[in-house]
C-alpha positions in Angstrom: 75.2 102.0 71.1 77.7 104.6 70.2 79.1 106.3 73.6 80.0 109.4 72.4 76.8 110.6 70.4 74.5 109.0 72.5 71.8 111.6 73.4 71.5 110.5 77.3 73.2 112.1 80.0 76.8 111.8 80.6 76.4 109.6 83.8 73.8 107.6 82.5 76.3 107.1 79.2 79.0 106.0 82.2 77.1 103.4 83.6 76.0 101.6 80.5 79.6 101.8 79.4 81.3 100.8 82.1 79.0 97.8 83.4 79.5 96.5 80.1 83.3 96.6 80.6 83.4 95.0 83.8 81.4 92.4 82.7 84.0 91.5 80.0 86.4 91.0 83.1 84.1 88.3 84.6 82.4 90.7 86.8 78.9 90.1 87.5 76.0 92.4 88.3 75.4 92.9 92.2 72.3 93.7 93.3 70.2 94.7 96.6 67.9 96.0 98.5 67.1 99.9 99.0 67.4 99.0 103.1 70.0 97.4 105.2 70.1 96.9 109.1 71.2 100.1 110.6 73.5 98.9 112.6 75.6 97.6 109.7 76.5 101.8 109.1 76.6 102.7 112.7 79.5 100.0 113.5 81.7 101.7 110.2 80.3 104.8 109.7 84.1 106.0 109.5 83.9 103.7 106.2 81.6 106.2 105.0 81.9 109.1 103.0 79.1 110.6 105.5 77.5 109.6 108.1 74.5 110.8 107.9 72.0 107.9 107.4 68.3 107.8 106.7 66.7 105.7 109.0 63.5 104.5 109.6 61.8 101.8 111.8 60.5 98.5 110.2 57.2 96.5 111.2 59.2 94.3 113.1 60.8 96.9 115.3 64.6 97.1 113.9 65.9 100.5 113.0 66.6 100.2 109.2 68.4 102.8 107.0 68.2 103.6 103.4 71.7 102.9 102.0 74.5 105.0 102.0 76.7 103.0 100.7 77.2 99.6 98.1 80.8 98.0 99.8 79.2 97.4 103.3 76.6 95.3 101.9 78.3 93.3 99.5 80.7 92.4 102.2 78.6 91.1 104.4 76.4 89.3 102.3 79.6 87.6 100.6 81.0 84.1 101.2 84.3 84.0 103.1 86.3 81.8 100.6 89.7 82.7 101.2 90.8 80.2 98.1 88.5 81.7 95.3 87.8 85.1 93.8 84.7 86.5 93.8 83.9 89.2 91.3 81.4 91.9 91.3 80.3 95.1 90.1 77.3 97.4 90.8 75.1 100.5 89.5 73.2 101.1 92.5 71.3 104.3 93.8 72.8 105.6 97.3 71.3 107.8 99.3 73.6 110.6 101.3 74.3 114.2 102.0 75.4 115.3 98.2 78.2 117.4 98.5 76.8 120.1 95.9 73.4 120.7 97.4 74.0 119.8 101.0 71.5 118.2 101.4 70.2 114.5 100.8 69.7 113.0 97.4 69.6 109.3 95.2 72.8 109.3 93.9 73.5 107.1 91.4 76.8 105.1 92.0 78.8 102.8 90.2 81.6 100.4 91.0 82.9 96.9 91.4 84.7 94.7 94.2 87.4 91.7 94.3 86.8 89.6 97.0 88.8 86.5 98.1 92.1 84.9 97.5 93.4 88.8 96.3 97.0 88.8 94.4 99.2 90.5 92.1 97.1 90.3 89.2 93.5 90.8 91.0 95.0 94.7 92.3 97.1 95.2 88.6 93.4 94.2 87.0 91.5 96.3 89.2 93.9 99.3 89.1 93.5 99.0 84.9 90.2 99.1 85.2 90.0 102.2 87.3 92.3 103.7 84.7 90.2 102.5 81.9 86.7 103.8 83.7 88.5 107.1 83.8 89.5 107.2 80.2 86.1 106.7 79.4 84.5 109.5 81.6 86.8 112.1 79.9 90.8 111.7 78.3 91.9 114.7 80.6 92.4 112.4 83.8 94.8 111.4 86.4 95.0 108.2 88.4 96.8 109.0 91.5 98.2 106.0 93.4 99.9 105.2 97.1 100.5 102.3 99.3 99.0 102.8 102.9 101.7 100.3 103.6 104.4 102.2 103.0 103.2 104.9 105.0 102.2 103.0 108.1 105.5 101.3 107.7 107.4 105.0 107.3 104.9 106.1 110.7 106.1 102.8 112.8 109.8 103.7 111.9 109.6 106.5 113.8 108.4 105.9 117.2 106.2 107.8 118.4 102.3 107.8 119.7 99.5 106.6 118.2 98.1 110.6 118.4 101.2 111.7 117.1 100.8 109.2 114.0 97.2 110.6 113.3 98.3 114.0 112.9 101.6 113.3 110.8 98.8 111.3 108.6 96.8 114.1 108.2 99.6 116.4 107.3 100.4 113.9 104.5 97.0 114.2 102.8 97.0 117.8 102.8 101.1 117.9 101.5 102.1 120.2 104.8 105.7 119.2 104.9 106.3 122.1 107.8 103.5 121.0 110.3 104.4 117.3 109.7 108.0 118.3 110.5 107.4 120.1 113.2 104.9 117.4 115.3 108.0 115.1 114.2 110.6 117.5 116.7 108.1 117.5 119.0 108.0 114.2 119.8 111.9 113.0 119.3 112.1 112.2 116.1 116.1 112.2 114.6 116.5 114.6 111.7 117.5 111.9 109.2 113.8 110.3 109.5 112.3 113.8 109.5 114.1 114.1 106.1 112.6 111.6 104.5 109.1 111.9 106.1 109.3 115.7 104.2 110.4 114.4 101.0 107.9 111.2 100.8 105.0 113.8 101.4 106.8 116.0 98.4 106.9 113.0 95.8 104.1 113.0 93.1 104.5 112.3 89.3 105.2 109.3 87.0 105.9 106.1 88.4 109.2 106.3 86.7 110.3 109.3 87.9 109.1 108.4 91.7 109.9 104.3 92.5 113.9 105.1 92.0 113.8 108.1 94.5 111.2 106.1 96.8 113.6 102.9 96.4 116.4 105.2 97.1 114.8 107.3 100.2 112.6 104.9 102.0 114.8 101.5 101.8 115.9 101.2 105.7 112.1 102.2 106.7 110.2 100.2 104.3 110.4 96.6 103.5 111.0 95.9 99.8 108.2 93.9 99.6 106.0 96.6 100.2 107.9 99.0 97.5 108.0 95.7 95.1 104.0 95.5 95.1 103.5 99.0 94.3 106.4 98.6 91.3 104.5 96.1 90.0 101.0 97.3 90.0 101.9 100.6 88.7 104.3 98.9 86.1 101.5 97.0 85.0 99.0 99.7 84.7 101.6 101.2 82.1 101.8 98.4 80.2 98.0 98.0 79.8 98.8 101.6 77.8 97.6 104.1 80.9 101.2 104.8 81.6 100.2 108.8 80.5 97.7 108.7 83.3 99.4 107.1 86.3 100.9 108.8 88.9 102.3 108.1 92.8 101.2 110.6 95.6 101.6 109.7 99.0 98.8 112.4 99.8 96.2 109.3 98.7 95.6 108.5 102.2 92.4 106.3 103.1 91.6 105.5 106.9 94.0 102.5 108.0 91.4 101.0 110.0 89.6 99.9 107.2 92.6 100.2 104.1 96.0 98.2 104.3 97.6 98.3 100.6 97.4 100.0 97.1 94.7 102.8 97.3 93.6 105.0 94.3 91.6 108.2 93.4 91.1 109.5 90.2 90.6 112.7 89.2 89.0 114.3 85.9 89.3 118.0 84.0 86.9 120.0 85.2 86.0 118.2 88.3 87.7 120.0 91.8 87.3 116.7 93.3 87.6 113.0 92.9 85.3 111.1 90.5 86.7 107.8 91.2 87.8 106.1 94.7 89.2 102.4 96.0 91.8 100.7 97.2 92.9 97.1 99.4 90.5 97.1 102.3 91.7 93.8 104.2 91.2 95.7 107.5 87.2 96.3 106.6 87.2 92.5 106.0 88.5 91.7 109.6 86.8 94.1 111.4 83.4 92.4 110.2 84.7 88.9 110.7 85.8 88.3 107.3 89.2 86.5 106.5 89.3 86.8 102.5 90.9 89.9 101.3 89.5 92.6 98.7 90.0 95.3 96.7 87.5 97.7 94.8 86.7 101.1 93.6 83.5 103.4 93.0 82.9 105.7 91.0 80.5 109.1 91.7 78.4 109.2 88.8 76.8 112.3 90.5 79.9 114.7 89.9 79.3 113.8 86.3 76.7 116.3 86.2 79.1 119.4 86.7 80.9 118.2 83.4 77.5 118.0 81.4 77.0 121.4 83.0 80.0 122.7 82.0 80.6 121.4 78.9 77.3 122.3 77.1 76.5 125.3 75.4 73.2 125.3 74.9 70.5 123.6 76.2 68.3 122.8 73.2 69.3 123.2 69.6 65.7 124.2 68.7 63.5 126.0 70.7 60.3 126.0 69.1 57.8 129.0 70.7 53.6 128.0 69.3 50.5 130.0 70.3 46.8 129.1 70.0 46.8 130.4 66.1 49.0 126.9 65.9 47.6 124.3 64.2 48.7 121.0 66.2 49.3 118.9 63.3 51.7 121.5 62.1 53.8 121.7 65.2 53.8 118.3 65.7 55.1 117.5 62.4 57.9 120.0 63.0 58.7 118.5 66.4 59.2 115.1 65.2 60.9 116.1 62.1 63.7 117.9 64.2 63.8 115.5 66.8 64.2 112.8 63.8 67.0 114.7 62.1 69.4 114.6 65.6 68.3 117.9 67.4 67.5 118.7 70.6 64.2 120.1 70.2 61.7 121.9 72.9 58.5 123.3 72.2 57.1 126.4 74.5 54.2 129.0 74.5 57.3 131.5 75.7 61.3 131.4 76.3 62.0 129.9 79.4 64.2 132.1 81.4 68.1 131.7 81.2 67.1 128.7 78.5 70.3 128.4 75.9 69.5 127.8 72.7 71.1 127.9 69.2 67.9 128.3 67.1 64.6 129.8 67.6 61.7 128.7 65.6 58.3 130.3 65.9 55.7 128.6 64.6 52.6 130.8 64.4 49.6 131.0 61.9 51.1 134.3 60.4 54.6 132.8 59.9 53.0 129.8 59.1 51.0 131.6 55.9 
């Protein structure tokens, strides 16, 4: 099947794509239930892009929920082999507050999760792949990339309280050098550290361009471990030929109760927000009694929809308007032939309202004759 000219919708397109892809990796095809414990959500509903969860009461008394979300599942339902490397991915329907309508919907959702003895080349692999799922949702993209270790590192370097930390973390996501700076006075903080808080939440671009400055800025506050991992992985990504797409932004900020290392969002033309999301979530792991590590990414199919929307011109090719004077063998035959020939073809007794479309056929006894 040929992505590009393939008449079915852009996320449906995606999904086909990209399960095939990840299969070709070694990941295999997850798959569950509609319902999971509600319990499960309640204990990380922070996890959670909302949490808002359908719930419902089984025959057996326990309060279940409709599922909001993939990772939560496949984590507990995993082995914990910290040796091995178990591989998944998944095209699964959530259901959540959509962030378009406001109000719930299936959402179709795609992704895939690492789980297990996770190195080097587990995060460089999954990082590619979220480069390469990107790519094929639309070639105007951008991969941004951080390290949630080098900003709890940066945050420990400077003293002060947990409450403190929180807000300086939330200043980072949003870029507000001044109000970080300014809750960094508050509390003590020497100018020199203040300095380079300000200009770690002012790098973004190429990896290139960044590491040397980063390297350079952060080396008495970070361990080089830490920067090394994050050389690496984005060095790698490059090399796998997605260097024009990669670049390092602190503001990539996921909650460090659940994330501990490399964490990702990707970002397509046309799109205000992210389409793609993941990262290292060792922390998840432990909180629900898990010692493996892991590492995944999803991907909202649902946004998908805003590019379809935007990106078509019309919504037929053909409209086709018929009346009782038609004879039925006649539109029929028309129908088909259109259809047939590659057209987008809809047949109506009158125009729809606000209905875009290139051609108007109408197919009547007199224009027939």
């Amino acid at each position: 099947m040929n992505f590009k000219d393939t008449e079915l919708k852009r996320e449906e397109r995606a999904a086909l794509f990209l399960g095939s892809l990840y299969r070709k990796y070694g990941y295999s095809q997850y798959k569950m239930s509609k319902f999971e414990e509600y319990d499960l959500y309640v204990r990380n509903k922070d996890f959670l892009i909302s949490d808002s969860v359908i719930t419902f009461t089984d025959t057996n008394g326990k309060l279940m929920a409709l599922k909001p979300d993939v990772t939560l599942s496949i984590i507990k339902n995993s082995k914990d082999d910290k040796a091995a490397v178990k591989k998944v991915y998944y095209n699964e329907n959530v259901y959540r507050i959509s962030g378009k309508s406001g109000s719930y919907r299936e959402i179709m959702q795609l992704g895939l999760e690492c789980i297990g003895n996770v190195d080097l080349y587990c995060i460089c692999e999954v990082l590619t792949l979220a480069a390469q799922s990107l790519k094929t949702i639309s070639d105007k993209c951008i991969l941004d990339v951080s390290h949630m270790g080098v900003v709890s590192e940066l945050l420990e370097s400077l003293k002060i309280s947990g409450e403190a930390k929180r807000e300086i973390v939330a200043c980072i996501a949003e870029k507000n050098v001044h109000e970080a700076s300014a809750i960094c006075a508050q509390n003590g903080v020497d100018e020199e550290k203040i300095s380079v808080l300000k200009e770690l939440i002012s790098l973004h671009g190429a990896p290139k361009d960044v590491l040397p400055k980063l390297y350079s800025l952060a080396h008495d506050m970070v361990s080089k471990e830490t920067l090394d991992l994050l050389s690496k992985a984005t060095e790698q990504v490059e090399k796998s030929g997605f260097g024009d797409i990669i670049r390092i932004d602190f503001s990539v900020i996921n909650d460090m109760k659940y994330y501990n290392g490399v964490v990702f969002k990707g970002f397509v033309s046309g799109i205000p927000e992210g389409v793609l999301s993941g990262g290292q979530y060792d922390n998840l792991m432990s909180r629900m009694n898990k010692k493996a590590g892991a590492i995944g990414f999803a991907v909202y199919l649902d946004m998908l929809e805003q590019l379809s929307e935007n990106a078509a011109e019309f919504d037929v090719d053909v409209l086709v308007l018929y009346d009782d004077t038609t004879k039925l063998d006649s539109l029929s035959a028309l129908v088909s032939k259109l259809a047939n020939g590659g057209k987008r073809v809809l047949a109506e007794r009158c125009i729809p309202s606000k209905l875009r479309y290139r051609e108007l056929v109408e197919l009547k006894e007199e224009a027939a004759e």
